[in-house]
DOFI-698786 format. One line per field, with one value per residue: residue in one letter; chain; x, y, z of N, C-alpha, C in turn. Coordinates in nm, 2 decimals. Last residue first. Example, Ala and Ser with C-alpha at 12.3 -4.5 7.8 and 13.67 -1.06 7.14 Angstrom:
resn: (S,A)
chain: (A,A)
n.c1: (1.28,1.32)
n.c2: (-0.22,-0.57)
n.c3: (0.71,0.78)
ca.c1: (1.37,1.23)
ca.c2: (-0.11,-0.45)
ca.c3: (0.71,0.78)
c.c1: (1.29,1.32)
c.c2: (0.00,-0.33)
c.c3: (0.79,0.78)
# end
This chain:
resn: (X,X,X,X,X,X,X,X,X,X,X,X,X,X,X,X,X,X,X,X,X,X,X,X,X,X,X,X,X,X,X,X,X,X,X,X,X,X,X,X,X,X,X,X,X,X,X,X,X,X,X,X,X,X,X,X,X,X,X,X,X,X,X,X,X,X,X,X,X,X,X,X,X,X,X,X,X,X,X,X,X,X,X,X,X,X,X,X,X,X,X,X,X,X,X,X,X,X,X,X,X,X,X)
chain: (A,A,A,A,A,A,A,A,A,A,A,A,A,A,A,A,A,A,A,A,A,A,A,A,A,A,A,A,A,A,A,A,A,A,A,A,A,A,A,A,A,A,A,A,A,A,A,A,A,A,A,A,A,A,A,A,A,A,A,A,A,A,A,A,A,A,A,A,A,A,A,A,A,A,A,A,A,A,A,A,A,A,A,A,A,A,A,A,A,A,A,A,A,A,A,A,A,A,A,A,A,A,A)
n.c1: (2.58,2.47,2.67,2.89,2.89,2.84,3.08,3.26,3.18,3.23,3.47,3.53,3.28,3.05,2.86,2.84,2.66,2.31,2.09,2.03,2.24,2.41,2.62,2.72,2.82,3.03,3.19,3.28,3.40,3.67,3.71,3.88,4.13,4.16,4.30,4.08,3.96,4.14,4.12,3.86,3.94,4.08,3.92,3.74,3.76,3.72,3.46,3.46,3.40,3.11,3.02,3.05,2.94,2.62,2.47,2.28,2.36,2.45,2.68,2.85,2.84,3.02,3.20,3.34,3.46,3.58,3.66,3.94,4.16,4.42,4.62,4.79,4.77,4.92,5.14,5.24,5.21,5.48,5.66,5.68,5.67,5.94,6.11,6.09,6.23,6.49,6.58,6.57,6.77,7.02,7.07,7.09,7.34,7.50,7.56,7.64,7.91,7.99,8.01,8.16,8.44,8.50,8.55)
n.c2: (7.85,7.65,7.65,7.59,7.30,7.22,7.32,7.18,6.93,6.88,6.95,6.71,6.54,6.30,6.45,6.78,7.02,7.00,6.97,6.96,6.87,6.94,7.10,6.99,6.78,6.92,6.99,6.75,6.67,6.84,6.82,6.63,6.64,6.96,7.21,7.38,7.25,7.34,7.61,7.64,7.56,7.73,7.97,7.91,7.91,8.13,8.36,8.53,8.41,8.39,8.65,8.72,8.48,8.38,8.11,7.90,7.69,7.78,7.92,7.72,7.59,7.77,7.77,7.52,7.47,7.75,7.83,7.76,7.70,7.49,7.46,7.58,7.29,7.11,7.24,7.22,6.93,6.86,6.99,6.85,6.62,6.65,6.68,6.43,6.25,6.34,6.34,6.05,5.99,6.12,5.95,5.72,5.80,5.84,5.58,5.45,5.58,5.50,5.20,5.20,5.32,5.14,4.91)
n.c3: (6.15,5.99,5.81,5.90,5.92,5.65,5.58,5.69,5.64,5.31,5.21,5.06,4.99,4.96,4.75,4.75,4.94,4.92,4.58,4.31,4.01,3.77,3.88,4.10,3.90,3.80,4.06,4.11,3.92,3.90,4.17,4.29,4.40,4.58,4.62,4.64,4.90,5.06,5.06,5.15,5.36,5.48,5.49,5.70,5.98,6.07,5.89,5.73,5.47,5.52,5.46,5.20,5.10,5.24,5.17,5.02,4.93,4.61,4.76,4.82,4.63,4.45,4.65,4.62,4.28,4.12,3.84,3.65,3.55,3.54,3.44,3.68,3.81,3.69,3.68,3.89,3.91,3.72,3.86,4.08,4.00,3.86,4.10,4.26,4.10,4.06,4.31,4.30,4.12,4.17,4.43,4.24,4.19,4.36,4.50,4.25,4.24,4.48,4.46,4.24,4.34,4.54,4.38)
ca.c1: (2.64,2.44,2.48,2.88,2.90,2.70,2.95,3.27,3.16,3.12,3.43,3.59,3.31,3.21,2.91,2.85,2.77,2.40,2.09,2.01,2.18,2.27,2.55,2.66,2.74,2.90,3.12,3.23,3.31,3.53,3.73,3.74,4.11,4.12,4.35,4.17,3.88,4.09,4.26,3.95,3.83,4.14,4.06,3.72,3.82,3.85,3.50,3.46,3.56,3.22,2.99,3.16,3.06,2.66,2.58,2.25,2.30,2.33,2.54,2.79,2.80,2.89,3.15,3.32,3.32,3.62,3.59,3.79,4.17,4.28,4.55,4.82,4.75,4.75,5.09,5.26,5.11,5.28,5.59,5.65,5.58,5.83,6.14,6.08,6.12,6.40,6.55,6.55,6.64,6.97,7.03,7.01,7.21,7.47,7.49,7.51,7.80,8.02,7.91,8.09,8.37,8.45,8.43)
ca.c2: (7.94,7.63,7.69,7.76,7.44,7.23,7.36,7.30,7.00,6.90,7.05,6.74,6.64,6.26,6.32,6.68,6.98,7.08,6.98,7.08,6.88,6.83,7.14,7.11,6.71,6.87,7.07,6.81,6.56,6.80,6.95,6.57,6.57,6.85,7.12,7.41,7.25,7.19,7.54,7.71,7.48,7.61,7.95,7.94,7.77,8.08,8.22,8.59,8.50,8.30,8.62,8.79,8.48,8.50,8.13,8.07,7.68,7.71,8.00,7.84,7.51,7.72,7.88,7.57,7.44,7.63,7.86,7.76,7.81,7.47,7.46,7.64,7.44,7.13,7.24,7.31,7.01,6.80,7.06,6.98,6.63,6.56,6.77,6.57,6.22,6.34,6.46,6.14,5.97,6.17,6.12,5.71,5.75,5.95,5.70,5.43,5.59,5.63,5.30,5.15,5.39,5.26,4.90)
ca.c3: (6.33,6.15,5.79,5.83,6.07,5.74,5.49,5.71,5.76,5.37,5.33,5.17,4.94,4.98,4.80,4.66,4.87,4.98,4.73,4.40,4.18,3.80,3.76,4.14,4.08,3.74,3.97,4.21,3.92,3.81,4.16,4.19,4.23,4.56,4.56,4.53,4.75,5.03,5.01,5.02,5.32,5.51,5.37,5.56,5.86,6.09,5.95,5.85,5.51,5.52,5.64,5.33,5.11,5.17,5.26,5.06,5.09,4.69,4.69,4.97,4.71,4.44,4.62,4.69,4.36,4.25,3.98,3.69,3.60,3.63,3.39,3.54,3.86,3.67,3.56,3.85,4.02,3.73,3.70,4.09,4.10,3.81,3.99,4.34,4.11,3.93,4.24,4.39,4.06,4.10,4.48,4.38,4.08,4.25,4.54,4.28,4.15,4.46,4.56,4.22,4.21,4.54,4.46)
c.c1: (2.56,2.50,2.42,2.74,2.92,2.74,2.85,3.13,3.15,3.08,3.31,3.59,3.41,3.32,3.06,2.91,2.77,2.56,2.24,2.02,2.13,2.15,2.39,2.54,2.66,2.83,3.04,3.10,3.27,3.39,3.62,3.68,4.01,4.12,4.30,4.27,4.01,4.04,4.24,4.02,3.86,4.08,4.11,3.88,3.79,3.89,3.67,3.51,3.56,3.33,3.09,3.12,3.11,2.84,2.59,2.35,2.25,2.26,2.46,2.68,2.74,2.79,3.02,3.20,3.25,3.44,3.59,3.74,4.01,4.25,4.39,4.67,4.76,4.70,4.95,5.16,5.11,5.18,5.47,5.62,5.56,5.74,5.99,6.03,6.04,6.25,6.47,6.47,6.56,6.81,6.92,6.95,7.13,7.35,7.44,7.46,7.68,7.86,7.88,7.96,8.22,8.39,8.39)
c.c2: (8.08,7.74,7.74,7.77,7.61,7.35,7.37,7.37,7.10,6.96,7.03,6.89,6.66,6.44,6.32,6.56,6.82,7.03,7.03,7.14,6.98,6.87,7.07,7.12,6.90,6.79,7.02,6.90,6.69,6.78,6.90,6.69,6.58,6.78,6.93,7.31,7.28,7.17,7.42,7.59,7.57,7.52,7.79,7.94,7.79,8.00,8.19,8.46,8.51,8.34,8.45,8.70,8.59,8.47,8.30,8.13,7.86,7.72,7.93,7.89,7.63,7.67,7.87,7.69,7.47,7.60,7.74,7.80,7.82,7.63,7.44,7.63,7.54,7.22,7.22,7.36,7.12,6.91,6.98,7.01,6.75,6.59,6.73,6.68,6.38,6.36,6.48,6.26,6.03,6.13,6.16,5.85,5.79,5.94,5.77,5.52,5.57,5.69,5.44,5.20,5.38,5.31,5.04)
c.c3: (6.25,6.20,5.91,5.81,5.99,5.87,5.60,5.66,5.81,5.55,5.31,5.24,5.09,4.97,4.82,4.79,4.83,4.88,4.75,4.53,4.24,3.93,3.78,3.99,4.05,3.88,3.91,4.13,4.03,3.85,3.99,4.21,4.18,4.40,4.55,4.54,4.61,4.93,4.97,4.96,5.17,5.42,5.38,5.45,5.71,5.98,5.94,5.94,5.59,5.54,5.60,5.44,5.14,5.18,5.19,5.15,5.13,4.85,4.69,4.90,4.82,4.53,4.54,4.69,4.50,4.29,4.07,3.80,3.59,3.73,3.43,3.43,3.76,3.73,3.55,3.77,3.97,3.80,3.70,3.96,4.08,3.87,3.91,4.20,4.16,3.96,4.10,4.40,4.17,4.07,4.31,4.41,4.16,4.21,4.47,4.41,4.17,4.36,4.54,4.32,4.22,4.48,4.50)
# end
């Protein structure tokens, strides 16, 4: 019965680690292959934002970061290609977008 716990701890830690190990070359990897411009930066040239007076903002990297690891980092982009209005539906720095028009 030892053996028996002994082992399915093992297992247990090992799929664990599998899973951990899996995550990180996935993310690894679509980071690797997601060497495009970020929609962001579209979105501030549309609204006419100049990108030094964005840097200058606290939440500007925060809204960076959001954008570089968002899924629909695609679908955002062709939205920008089509459209002419502010950031794309559902966009997670639409807020930041509007309080960067507004100050």
């Amino acid at each position: 019965m030892d053996t028996f716990v002994t082992f399915s701890v093992a297992a247990a830690w090992l799929a664990i680690f599998g899973m951990l190990a899996w995550g990180a070359v996935y993310h690894w990897r679509a980071m690797l292959r997601d060497d495009g411009r970020l929609p962001i930066f579209g979105m501030a040239a549309r609204r006419g934002l100049a990108l030094e007076r964005l840097e200058q903002a606290p939440a500007f990297y925060a809204a960076v970061r959001r954008c570089a690891m968002c899924r629909e980092k695609e679908r955002c982009g062709d939205w920008l290609v089509r459209r002419t209005g502010g950031p794309a539906p559902g966009c997670l720095n639409e807020g930041f977008m509007e309080s960067a028009a507004h100050s």
